[in-house]
C-alpha positions in Angstrom: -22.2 85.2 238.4 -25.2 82.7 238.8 -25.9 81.6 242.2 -28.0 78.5 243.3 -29.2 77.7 246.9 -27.6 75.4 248.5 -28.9 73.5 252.4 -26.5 72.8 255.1 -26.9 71.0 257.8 -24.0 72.0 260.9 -23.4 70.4 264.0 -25.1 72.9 266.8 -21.7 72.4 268.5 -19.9 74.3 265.2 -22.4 77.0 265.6 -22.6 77.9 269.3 -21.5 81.4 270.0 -21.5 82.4 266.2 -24.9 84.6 265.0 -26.1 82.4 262.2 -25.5 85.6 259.4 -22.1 86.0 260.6 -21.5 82.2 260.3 -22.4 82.3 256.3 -20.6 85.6 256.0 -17.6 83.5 257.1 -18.4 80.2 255.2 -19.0 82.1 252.2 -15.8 84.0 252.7 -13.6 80.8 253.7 -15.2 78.8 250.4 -13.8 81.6 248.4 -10.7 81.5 248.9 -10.5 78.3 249.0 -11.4 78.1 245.6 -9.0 81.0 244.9 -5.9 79.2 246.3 -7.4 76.1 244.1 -7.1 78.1 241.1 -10.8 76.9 240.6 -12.0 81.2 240.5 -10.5 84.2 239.6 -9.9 87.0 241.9 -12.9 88.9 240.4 -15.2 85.9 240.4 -13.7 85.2 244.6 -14.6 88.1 245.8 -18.1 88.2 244.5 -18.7 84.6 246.4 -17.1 86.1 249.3 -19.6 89.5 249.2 -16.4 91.8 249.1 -15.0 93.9 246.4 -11.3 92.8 245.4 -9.6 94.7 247.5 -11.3 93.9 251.2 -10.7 89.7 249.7 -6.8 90.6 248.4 -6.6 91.6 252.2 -8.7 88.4 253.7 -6.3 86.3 251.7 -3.3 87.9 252.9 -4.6 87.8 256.3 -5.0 84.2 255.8 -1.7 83.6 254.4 -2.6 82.9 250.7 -0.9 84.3 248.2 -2.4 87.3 246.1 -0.6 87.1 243.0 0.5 84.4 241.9 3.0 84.7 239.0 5.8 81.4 238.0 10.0 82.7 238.2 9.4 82.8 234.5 6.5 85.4 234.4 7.9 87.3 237.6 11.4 87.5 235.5 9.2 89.0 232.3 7.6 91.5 234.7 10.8 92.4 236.3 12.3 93.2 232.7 8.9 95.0 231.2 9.6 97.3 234.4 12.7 97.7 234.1 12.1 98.9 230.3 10.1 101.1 231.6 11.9 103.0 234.2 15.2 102.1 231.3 16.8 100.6 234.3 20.0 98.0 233.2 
């Protein structure tokens, strides 16, 4: 993944309190899944933004509420019956 710098400019009043490396650390990490839940990056490409391998972000975004696999009742039906193949459950 490329990156580019990008400036920000925040209100002193959003920042008070907050060490300006954790701040990024959690912009950085709130942008990505953000852009996750948008369907805008993968899970792979998230994490990377977010500075975490896949499984410490599949935890952030459960943490946060958003959901980690994402599958329509169509492909969750195909899964369920590839499984069940599987195991040669009826």
């Amino acid at each position: 993944m490329e990156f580019e710098a990008l400036e920000r400019n925040d209100p002193r009043e959003l920042i008070i309190g907050i060490e300006k490396g954790k701040f990024v650390e959690e912009m950085k990490l709130f942008t990505a899944m953000k852009l996750y839940e948008m369907n805008a990056l993968s899970l792979g490409k998230a994490a990377e933004l977010a500075g975490k391998n896949k499984e410490e972000f599949m935890e952030a975004l459960s943490e946060h509420g958003i959901e980690v696999v994402r599958y329509s009742k169509e492909e969750l039906n195909e899964e369920i019956k590839f499984l069940k193949g599987i195991k040669g459950i009826k």
